[in-house]
C-alpha atoms as an extended CHARMM CRD file, in Angstrom:
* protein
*
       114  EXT
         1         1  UNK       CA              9.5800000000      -23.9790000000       17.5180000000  PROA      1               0.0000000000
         2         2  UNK       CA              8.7450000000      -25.3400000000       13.9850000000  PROA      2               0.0000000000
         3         3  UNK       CA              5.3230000000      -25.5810000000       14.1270000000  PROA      3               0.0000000000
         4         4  UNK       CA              5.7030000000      -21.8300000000       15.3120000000  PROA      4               0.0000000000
         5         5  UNK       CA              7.6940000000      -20.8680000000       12.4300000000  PROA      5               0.0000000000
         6         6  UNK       CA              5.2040000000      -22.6760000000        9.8360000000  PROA      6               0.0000000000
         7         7  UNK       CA              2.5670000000      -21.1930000000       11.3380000000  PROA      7               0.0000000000
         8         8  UNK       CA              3.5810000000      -17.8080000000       11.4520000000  PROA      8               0.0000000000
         9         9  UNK       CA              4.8440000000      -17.9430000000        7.7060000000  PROA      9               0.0000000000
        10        10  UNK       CA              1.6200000000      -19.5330000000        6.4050000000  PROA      10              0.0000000000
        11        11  UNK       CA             -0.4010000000      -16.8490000000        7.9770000000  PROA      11              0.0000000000
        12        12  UNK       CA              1.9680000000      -14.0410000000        6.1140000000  PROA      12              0.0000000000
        13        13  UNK       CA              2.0940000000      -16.2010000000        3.0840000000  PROA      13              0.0000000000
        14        14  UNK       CA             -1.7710000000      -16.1290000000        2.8220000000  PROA      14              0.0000000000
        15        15  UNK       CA             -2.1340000000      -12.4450000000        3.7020000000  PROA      15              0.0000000000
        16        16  UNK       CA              0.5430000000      -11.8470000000        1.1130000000  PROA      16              0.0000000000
        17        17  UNK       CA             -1.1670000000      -13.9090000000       -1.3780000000  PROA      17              0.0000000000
        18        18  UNK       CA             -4.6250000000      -11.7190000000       -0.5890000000  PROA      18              0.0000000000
        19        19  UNK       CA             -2.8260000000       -8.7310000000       -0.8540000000  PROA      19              0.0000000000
        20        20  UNK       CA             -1.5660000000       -9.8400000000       -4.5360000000  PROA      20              0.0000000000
        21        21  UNK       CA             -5.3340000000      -10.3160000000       -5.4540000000  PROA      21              0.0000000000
        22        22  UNK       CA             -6.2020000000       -7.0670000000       -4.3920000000  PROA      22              0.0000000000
        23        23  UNK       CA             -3.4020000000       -5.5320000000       -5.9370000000  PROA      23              0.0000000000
        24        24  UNK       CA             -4.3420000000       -7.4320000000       -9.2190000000  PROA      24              0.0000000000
        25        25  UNK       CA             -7.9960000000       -6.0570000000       -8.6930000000  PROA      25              0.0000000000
        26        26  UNK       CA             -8.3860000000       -3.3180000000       -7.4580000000  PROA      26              0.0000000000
        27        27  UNK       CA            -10.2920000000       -0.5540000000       -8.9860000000  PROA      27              0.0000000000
        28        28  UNK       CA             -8.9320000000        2.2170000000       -7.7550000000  PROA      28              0.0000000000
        29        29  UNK       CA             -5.2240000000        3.5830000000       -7.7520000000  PROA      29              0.0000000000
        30        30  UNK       CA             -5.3220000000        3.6030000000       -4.0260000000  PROA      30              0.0000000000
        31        31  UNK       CA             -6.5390000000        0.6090000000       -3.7000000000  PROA      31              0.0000000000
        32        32  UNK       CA             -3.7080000000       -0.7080000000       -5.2420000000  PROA      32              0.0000000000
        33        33  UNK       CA             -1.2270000000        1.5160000000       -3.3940000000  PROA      33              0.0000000000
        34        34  UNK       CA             -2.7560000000        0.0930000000       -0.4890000000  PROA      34              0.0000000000
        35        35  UNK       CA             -2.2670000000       -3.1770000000       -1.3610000000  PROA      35              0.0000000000
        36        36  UNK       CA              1.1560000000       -2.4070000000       -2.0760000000  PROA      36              0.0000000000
        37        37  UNK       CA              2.4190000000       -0.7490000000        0.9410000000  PROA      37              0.0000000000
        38        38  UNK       CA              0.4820000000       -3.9640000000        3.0650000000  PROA      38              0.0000000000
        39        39  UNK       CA              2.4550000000       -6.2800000000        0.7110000000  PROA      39              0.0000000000
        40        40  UNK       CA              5.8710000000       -4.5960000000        1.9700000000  PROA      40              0.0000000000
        41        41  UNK       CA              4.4650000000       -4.8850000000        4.8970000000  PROA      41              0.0000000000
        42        42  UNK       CA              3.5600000000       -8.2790000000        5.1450000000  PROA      42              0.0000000000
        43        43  UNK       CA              7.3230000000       -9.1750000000        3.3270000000  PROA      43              0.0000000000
        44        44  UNK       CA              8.8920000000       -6.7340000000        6.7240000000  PROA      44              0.0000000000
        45        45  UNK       CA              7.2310000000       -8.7500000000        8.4920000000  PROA      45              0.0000000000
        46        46  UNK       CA              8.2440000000      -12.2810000000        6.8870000000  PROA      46              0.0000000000
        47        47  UNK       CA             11.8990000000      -11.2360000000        7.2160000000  PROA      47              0.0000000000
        48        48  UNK       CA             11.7460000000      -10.1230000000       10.8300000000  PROA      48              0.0000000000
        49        49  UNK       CA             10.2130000000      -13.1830000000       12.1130000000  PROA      49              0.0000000000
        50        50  UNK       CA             12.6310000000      -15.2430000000       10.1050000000  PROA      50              0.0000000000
        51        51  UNK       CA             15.3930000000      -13.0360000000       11.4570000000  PROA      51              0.0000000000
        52        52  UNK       CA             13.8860000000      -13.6320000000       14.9290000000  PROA      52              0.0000000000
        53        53  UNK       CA             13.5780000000      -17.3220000000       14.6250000000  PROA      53              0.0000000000
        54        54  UNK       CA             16.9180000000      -18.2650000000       12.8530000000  PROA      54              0.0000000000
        55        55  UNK       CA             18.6590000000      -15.6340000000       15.1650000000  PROA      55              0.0000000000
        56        56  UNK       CA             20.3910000000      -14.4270000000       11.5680000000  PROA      56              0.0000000000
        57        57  UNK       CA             21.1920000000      -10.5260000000       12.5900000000  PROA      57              0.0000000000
        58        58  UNK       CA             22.3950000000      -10.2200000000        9.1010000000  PROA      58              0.0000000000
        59        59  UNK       CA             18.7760000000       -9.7190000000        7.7520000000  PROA      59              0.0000000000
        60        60  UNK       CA             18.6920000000       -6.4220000000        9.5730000000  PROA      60              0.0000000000
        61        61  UNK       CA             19.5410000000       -3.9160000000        7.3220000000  PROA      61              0.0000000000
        62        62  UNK       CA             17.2960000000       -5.7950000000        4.8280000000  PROA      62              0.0000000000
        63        63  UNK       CA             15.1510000000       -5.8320000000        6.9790000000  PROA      63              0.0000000000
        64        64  UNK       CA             15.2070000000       -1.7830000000        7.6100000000  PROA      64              0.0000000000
        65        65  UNK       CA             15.6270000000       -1.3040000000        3.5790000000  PROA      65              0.0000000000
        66        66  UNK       CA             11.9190000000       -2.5590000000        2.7880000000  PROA      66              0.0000000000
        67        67  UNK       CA             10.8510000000       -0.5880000000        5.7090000000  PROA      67              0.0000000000
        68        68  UNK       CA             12.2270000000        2.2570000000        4.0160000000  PROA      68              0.0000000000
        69        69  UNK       CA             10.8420000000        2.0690000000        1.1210000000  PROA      69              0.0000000000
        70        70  UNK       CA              7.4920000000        1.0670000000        2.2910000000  PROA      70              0.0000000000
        71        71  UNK       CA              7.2240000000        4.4940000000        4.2080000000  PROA      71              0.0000000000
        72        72  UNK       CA              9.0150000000        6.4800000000        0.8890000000  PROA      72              0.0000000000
        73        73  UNK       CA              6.6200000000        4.8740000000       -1.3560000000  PROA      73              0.0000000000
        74        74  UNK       CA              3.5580000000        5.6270000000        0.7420000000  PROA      74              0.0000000000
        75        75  UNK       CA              4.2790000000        9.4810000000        1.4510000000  PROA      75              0.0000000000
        76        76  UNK       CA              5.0730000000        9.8090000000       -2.2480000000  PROA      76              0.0000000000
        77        77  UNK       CA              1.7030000000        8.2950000000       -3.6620000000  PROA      77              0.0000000000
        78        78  UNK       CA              0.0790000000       10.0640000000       -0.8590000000  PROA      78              0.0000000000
        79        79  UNK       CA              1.3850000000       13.6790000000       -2.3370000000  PROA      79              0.0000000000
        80        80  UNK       CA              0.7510000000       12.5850000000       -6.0470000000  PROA      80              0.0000000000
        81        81  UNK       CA             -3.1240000000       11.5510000000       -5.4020000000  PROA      81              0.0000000000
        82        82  UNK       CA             -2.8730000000       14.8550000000       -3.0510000000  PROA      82              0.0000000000
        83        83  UNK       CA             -1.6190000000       16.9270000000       -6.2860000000  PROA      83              0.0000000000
        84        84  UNK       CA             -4.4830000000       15.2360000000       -8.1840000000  PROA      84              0.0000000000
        85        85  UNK       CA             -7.5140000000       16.0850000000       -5.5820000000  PROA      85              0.0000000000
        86        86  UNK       CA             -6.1540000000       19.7570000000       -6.1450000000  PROA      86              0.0000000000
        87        87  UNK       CA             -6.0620000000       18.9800000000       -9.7870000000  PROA      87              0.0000000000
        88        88  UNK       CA             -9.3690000000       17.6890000000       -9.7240000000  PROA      88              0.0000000000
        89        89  UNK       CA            -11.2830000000       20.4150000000       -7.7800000000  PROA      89              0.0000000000
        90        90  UNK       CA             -9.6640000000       23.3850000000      -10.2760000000  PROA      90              0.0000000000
        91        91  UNK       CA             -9.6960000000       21.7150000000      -13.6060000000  PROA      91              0.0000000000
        92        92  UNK       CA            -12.3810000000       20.1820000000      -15.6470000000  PROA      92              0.0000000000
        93        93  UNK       CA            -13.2130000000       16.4500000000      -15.9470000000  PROA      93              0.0000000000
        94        94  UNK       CA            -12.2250000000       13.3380000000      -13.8270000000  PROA      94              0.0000000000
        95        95  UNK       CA             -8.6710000000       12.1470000000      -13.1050000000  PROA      95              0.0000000000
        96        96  UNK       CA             -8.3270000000        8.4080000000      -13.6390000000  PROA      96              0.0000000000
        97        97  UNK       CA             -7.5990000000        6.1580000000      -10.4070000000  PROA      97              0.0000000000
        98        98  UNK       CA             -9.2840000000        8.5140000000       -8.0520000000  PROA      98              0.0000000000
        99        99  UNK       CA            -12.2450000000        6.9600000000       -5.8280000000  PROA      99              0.0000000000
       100       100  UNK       CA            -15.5160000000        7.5760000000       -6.8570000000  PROA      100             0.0000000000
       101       101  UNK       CA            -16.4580000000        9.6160000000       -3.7750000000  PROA      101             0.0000000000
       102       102  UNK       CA            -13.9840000000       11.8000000000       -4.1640000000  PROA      102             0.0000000000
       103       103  UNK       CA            -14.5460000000       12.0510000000       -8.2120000000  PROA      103             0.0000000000
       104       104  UNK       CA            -18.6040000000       13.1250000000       -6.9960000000  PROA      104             0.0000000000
       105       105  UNK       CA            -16.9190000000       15.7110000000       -4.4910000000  PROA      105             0.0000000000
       106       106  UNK       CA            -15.1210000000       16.9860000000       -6.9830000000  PROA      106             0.0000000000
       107       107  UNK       CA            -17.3960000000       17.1280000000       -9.4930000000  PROA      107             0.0000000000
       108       108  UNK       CA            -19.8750000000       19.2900000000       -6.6330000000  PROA      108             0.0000000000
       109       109  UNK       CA            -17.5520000000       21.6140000000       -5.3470000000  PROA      109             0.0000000000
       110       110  UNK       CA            -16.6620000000       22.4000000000       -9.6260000000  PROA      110             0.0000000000
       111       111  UNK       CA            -20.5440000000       22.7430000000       -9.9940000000  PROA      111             0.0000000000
       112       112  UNK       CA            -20.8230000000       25.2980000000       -6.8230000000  PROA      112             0.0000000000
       113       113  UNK       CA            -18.1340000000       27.2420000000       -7.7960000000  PROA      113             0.0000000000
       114       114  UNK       CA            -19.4370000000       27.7570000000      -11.2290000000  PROA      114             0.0000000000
């Protein structure tokens, strides 16, 4: 059951630790919201296979918090770069953080309409 346990928190301590990197690198904004939300993903998933191992029910509502706020923090990024596609398409110039294939498809549908 130990050599389970290491196991299974070496392989979320490594994805964690690649998820940092990406989060330090990335050069998008998304890229680093993604590497966020699979960071509080990785850390739900550290806490419910420690929960399961140490059969500690207590870590439960922990457990469900980071869940949470995985989901909230997702949706809410999701509707800001949303707000700045729309943004993008009606107003002039490039927003910052945006992809570059979305900055080109914004940039043709401001050049077809005008």
């Amino acid at each position: 059951m130990i050599v389970v346990a290491v196991i299974a928190h070496a392989l979320l301590g490594s994805g964690a630790l690649l998820a940092l990197v990406r989060l330090a690198r990335g050069p998008s904004l998304l890229d680093r919201v993604v590497a966020t939300d699979t960071l509080l993903v990785i850390i739900s998933a550290s806490l419910a296979v420690h929960a399961a191992l140490s059969r500690d029910p207590t870590v439960v509502p922990v457990l469900v918090v980071v869940s949470l706020l995985a989901f909230v923090g997702s949706v809410s990024i999701a509707r800001y770069v949303g707000g700045m596609l729309l943004q993008s398409a009606t107003g002039e110039g490039s927003d910052v953080g945006l992809p570059r294939a979305a900055e080109e498809r914004a940039a043709e549908e401001r050049e077809a309409q005008g």
